[in-house]
C-alpha positions in Angstrom: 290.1 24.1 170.3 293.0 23.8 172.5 293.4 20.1 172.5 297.2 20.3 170.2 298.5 22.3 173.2 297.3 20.8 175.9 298.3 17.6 174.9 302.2 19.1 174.4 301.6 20.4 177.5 300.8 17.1 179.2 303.5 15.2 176.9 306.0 18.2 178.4 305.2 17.0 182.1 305.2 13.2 181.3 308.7 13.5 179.3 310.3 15.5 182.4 311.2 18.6 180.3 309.1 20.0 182.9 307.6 19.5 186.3 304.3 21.9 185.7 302.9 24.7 184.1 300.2 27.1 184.0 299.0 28.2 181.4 296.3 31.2 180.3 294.7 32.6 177.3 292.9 36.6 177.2 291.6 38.8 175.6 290.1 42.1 176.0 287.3 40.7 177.3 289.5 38.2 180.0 290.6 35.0 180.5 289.0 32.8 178.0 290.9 29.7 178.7 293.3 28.4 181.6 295.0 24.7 181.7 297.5 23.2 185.0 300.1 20.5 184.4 302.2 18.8 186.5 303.4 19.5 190.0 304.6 22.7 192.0 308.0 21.1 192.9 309.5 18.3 191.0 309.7 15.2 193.2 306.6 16.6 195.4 303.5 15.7 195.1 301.1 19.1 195.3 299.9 19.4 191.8 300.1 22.7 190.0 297.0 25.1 190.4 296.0 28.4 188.8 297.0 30.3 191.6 300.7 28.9 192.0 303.6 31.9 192.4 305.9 31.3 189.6 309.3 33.2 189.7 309.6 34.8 185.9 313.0 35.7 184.6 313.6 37.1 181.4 310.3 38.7 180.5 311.9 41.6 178.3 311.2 40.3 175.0 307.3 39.2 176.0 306.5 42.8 177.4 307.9 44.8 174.7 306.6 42.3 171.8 302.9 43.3 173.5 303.8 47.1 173.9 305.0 47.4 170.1 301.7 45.2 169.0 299.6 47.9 170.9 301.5 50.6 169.2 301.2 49.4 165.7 297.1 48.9 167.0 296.8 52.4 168.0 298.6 53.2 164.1 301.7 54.7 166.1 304.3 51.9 164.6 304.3 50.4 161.0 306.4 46.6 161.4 306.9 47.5 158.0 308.7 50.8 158.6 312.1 52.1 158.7 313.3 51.7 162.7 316.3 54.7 162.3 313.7 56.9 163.5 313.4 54.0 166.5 317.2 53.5 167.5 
């Protein structure tokens, strides 16, 4: 099911785009599906793990993309509407 991304994932970490990555899929019920790449640090050698502390920058657009998805869910935003009413 998840072998397209895992495999950019692991072509990612060979190419040197990146040293490592996490990555995790939920839903309501949990994590369904988790997958490590790479290393912690480039140039070190301790591999990436599910528990590894990642700084985050820039999560703005990710938090409110899942807070407008809830509110079009709950019927309290149309992405169809008019957004005057929004600004």
């Amino acid at each position: 099911m998840y072998a397209g991304f895992e495999k950019a994932l692991e072509a990612a970490v060979a190419s040197g785009r990146i040293a490592g990555a996490v990555a995790a899929v939920a839903d309501r019920d949990g994590v369904t599906y988790t997958r490590e790449a790479g290393v912690r640090q480039a140039g070190e050698p301790a591999a990436m793990t599910q528990d590894t502390i990642f700084w985050l920058a820039s999560m703005t657009k990710a938090i409110v993309s899942v807070a407008a998805l809830r509110e079009v869910e709950a019927g309290r935003l149309s992405l169809d509407g008019d957004l005057s009413g929004l600004l």
